[in-house]
ROTOR-695612 format. One record per residue (C-alpha): chain; x, y, z; residue in three letters. Coordinates in steps of 0.1 Angstrom, whole numbers. Layout:
N
@unit A, u X, v Y, w Z, code ALA
...
% end
This chain:
62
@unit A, u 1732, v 807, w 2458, code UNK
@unit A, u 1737, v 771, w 2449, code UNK
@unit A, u 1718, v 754, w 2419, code UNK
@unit A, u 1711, v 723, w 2397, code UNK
@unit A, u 1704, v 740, w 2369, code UNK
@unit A, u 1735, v 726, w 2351, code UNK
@unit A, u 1730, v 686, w 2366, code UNK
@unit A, u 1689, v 695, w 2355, code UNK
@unit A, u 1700, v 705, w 2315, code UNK
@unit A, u 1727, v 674, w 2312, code UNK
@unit A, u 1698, v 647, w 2324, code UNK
@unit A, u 1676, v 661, w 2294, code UNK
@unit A, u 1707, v 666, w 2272, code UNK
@unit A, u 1703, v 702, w 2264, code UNK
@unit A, u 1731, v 726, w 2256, code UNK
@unit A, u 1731, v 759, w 2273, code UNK
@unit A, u 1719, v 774, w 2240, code UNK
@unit A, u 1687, v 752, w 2242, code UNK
@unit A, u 1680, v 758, w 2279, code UNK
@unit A, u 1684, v 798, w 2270, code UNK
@unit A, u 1662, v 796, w 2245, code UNK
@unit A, u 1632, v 776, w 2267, code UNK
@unit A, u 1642, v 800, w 2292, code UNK
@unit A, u 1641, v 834, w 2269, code UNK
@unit A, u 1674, v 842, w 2282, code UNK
@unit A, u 1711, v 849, w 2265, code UNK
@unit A, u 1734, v 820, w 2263, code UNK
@unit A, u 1756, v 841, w 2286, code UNK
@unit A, u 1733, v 844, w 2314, code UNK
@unit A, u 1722, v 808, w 2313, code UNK
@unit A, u 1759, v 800, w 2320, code UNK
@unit A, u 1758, v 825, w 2348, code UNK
@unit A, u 1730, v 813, w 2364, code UNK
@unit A, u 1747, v 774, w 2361, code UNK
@unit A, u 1780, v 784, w 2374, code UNK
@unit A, u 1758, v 806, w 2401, code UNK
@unit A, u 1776, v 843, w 2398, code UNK
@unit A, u 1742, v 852, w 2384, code UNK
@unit A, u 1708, v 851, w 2412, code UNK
@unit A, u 1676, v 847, w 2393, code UNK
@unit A, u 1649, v 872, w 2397, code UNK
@unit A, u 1621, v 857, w 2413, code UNK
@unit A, u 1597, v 857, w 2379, code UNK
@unit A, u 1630, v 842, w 2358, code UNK
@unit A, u 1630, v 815, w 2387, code UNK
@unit A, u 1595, v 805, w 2385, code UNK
@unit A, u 1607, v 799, w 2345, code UNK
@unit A, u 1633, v 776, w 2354, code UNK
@unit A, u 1614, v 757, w 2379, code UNK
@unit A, u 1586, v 750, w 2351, code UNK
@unit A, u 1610, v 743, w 2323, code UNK
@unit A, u 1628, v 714, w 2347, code UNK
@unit A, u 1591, v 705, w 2360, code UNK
@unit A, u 1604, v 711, w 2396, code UNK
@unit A, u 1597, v 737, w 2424, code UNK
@unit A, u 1621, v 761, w 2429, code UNK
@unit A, u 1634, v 748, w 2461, code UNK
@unit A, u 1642, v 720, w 2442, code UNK
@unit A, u 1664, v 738, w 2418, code UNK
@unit A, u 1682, v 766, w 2442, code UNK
@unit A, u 1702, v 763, w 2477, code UNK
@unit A, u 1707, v 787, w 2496, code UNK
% end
């Protein structure tokens, strides 16, 4: 699945490290989930949706 979770974090001018931590996640998994070799579950979505402000179809492409 396609994102913009990596496009989102660079217009705020957060490093992974910050986004993990807003997201309660591992640095590791928040570069997964940029580079997309990692799908969200669907509660970790709605996470990432309200840290960027955005909906979720905003964020992911299937």
């Amino acid at each position: 699945m396609r994102n913009r979770i990596q496009e989102l974090r660079r217009e705020r001018g957060w490093s992974q490290a910050e986004l993990a931590a807003r997201l309660d996640v591992s640095r590791q998994t928040a570069n997964a989930l940029e580079r997309g070799r990692y799908d969200p579950s669907l509660p970790l979505a709605f996470r990432i949706a309200a840290v960027f402000g955005l909906s979720i179809e905003e964020i992911f492409q299937p």
